[in-house]
MDTraj code that builds the backbone (N, CA, C; nanometers):
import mdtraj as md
import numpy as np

residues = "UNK UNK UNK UNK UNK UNK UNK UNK UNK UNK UNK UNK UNK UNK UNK UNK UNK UNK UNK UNK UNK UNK UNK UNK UNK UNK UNK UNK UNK UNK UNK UNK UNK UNK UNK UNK UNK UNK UNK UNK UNK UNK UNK UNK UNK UNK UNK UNK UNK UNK UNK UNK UNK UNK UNK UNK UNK UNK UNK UNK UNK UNK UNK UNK UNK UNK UNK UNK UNK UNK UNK UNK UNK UNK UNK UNK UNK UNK UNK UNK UNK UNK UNK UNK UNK UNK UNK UNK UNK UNK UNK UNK UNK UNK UNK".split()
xyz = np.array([
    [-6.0679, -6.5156, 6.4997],
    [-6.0666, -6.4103, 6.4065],
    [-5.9720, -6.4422, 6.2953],
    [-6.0131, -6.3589, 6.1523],
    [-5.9420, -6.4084, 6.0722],
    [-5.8607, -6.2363, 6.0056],
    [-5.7546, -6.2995, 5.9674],
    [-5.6606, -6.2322, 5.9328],
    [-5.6933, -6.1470, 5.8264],
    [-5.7963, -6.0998, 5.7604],
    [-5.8392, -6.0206, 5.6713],
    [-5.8465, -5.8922, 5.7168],
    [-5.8346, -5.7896, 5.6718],
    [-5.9017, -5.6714, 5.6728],
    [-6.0312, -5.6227, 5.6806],
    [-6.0645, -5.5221, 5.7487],
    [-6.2051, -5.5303, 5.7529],
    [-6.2163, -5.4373, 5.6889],
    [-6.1146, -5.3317, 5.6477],
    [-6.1758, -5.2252, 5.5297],
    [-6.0970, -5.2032, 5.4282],
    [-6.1496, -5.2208, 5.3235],
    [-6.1464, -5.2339, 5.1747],
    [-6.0139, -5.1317, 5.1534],
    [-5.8933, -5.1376, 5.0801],
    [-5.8107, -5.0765, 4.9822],
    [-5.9000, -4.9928, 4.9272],
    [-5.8460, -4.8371, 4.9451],
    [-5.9276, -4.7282, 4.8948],
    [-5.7967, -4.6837, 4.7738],
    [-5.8540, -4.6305, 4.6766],
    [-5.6965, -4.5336, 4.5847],
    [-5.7589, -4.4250, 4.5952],
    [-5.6907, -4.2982, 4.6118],
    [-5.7156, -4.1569, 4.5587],
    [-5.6360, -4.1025, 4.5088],
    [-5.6930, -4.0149, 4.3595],
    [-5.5789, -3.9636, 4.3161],
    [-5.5311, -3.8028, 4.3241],
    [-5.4573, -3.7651, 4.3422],
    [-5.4233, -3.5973, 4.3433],
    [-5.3959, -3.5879, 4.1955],
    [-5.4285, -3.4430, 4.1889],
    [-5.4319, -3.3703, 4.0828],
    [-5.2590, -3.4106, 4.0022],
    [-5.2474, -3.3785, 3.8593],
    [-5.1523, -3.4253, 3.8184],
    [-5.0735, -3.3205, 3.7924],
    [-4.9413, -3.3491, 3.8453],
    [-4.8160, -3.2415, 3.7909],
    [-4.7739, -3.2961, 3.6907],
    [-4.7597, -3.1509, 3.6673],
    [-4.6494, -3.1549, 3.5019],
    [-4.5075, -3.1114, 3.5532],
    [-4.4922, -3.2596, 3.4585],
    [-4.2576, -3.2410, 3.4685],
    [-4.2145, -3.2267, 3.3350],
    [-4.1315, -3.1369, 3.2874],
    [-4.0957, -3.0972, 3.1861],
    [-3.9824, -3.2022, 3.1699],
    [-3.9374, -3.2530, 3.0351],
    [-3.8265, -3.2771, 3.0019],
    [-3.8006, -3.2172, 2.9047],
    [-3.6889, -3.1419, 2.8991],
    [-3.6936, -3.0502, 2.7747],
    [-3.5094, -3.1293, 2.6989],
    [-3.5818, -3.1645, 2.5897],
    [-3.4431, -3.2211, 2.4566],
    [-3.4571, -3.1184, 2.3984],
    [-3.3280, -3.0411, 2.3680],
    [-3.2764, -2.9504, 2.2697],
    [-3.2279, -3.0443, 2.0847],
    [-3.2572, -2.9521, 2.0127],
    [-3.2075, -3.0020, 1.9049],
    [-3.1629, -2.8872, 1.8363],
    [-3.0548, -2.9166, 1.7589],
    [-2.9623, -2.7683, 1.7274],
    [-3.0128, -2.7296, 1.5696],
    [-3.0719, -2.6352, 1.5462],
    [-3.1579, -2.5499, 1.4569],
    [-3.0491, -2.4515, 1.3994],
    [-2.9842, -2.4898, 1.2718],
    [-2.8883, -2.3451, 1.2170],
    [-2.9809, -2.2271, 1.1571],
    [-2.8794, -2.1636, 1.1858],
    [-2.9472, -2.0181, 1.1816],
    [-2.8620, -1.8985, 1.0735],
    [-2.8556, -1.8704, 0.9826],
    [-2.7477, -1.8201, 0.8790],
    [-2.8125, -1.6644, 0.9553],
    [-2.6364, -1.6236, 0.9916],
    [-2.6187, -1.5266, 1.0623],
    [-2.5275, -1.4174, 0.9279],
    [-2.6352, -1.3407, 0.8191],
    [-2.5022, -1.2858, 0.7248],
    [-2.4587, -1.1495, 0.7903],
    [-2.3170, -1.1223, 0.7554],
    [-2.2537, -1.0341, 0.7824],
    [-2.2135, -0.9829, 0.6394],
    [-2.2442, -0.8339, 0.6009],
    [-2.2542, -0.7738, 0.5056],
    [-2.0908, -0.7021, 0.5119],
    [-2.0399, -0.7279, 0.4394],
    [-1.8859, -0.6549, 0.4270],
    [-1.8884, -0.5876, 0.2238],
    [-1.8457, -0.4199, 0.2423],
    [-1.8102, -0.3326, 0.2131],
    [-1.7044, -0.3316, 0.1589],
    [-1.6671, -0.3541, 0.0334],
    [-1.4880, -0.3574, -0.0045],
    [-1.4901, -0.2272, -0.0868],
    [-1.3908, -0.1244, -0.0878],
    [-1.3524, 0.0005, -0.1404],
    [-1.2453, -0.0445, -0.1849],
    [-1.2261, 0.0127, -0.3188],
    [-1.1117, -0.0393, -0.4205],
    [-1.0885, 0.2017, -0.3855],
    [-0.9956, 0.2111, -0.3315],
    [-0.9110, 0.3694, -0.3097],
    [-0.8064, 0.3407, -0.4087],
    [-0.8030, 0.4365, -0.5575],
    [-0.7120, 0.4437, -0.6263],
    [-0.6015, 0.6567, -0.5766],
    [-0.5059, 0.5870, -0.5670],
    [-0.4245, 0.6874, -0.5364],
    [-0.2783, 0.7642, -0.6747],
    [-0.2686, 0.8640, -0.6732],
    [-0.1641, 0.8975, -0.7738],
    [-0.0264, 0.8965, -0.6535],
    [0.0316, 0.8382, -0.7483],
    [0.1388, 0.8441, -0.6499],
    [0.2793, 0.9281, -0.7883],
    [0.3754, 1.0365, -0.7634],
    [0.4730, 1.0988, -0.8334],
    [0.5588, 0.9832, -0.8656],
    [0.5993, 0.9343, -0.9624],
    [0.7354, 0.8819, -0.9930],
    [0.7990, 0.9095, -1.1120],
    [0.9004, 0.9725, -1.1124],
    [1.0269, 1.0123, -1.2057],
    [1.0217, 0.9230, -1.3110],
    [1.0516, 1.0092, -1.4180],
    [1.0815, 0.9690, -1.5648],
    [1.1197, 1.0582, -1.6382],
    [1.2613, 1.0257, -1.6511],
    [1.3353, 1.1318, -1.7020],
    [1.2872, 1.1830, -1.8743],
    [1.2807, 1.2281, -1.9356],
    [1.3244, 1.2189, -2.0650],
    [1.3954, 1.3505, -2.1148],
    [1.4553, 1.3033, -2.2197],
    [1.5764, 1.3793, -2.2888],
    [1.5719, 1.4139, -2.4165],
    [1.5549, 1.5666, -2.4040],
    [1.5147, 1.6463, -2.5894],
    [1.6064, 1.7212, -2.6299],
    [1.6550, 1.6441, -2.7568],
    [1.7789, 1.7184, -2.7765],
    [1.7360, 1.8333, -2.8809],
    [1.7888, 1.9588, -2.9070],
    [1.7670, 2.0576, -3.0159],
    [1.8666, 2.0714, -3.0553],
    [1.9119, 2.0251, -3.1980],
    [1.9924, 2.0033, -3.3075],
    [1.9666, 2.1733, -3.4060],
    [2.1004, 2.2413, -3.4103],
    [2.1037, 2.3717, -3.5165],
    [2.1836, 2.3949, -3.5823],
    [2.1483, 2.4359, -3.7317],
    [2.2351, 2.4218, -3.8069],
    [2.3411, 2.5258, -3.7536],
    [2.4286, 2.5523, -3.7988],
    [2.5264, 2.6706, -3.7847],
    [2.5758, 2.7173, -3.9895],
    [2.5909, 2.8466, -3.9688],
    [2.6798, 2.9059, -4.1013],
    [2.7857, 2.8733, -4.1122],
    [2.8965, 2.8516, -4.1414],
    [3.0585, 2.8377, -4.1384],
    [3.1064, 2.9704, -4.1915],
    [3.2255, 3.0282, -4.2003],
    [3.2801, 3.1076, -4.2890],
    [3.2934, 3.0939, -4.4479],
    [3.3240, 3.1712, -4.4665],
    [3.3407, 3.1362, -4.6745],
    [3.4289, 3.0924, -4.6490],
    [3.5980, 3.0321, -4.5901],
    [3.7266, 2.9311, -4.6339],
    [3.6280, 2.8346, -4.6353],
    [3.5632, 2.8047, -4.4784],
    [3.5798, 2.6837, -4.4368],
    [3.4204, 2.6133, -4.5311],
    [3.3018, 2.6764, -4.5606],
    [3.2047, 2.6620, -4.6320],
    [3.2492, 2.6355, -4.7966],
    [3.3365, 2.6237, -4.8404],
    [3.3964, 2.6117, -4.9791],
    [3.4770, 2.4980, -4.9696],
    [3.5070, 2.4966, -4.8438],
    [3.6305, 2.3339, -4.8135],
    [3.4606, 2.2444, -4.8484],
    [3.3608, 2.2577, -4.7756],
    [3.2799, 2.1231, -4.7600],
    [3.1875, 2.1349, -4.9011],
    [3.0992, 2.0093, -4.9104],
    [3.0617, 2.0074, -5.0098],
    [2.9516, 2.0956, -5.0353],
    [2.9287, 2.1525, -4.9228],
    [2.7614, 2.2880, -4.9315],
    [2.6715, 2.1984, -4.8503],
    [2.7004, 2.1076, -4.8039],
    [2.5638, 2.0295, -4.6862],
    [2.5779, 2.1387, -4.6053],
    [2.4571, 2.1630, -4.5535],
    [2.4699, 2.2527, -4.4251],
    [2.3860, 2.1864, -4.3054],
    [2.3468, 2.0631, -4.2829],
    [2.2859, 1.9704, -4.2023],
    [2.3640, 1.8678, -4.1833],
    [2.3699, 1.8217, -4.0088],
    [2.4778, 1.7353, -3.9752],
    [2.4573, 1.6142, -4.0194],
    [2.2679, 1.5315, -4.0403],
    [2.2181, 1.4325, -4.0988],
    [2.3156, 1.4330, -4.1840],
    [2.2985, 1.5107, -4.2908],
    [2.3877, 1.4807, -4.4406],
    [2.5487, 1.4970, -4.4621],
    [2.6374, 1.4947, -4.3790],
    [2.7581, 1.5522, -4.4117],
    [2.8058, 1.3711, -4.4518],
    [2.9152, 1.3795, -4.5520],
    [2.9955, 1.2487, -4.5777],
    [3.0543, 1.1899, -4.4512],
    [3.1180, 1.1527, -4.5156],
    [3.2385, 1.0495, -4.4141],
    [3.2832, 1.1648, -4.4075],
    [3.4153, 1.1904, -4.4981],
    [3.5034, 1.2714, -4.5128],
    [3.4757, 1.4078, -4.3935],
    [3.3190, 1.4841, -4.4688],
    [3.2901, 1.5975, -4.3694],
    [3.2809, 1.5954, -4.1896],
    [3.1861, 1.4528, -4.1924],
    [3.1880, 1.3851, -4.0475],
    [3.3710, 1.4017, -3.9512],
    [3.4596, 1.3251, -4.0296],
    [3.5514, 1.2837, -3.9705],
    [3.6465, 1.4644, -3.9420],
    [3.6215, 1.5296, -4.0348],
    [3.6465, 1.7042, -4.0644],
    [3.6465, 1.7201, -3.9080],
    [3.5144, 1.7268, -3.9267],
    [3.4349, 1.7924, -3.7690],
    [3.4455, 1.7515, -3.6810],
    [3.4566, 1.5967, -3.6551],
    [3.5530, 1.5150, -3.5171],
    [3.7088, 1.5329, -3.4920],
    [3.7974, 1.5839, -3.5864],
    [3.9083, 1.6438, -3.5941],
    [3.8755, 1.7399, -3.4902],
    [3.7952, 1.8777, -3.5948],
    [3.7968, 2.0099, -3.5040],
    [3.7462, 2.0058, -3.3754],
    [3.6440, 1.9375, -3.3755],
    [3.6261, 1.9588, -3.2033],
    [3.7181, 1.8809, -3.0984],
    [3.8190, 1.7755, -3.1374],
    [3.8929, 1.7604, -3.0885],
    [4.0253, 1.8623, -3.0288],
    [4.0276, 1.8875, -3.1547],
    [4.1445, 2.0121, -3.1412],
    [4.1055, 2.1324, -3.0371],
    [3.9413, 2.1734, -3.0263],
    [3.8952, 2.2761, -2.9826],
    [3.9059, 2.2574, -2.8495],
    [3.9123, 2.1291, -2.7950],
    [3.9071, 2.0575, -2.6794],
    [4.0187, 2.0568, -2.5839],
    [4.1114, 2.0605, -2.6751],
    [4.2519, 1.9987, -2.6404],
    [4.3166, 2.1624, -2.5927],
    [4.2411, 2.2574, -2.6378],
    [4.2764, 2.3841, -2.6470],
    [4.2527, 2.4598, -2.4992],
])
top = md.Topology()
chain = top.add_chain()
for i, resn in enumerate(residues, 1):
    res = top.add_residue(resn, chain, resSeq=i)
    for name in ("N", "CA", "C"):
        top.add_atom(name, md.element.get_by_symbol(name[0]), res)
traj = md.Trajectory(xyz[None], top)
């Protein structure tokens, strides 16, 4: 006898599975975020002084209205009248 086979190599095939290989690939995606800016204007109090002066003439008596030259406004008085009147209120002071 000889070393052969007496029946033929058969193949059969089964039905075919599916194997997934799954490769990712990275896909950007613009994610916007909507932001809201409020500009809030506020009053806020802060001090400021200011300063109003009210300037009046005054009458003098008849001596002392005959001593000056007849200005009756402090704008206009001379030297002379000026320095008059820084005298007296000195004196008035001192009193």
């Amino acid at each position: 006898m000889s070393c052969k086979p007496f029946c033929p190599t058969v193949r059969v095939y089964d039905p075919p599975r599916t194997v997934i290989n799954d490769v990712f690939h990275p896909q950007i995606v613009e994610v916007v975020h909507q932001i809201n800016v409020v500009t809030r204007h506020h009053c806020v109090p802060v001090e400021k002084h200011l300063y109003q002066y009210c300037y009046h003439d005054e009458t003098q008596g008849q001596e002392e209205h005959n001593s000056r030259s007849g200005h009756s406004r402090s704008g206009n008085r001379s030297r002379n009248e000026r320095s008059y009147i820084s005298k007296l209120k000195k004196t008035q002071k001192k009193k």
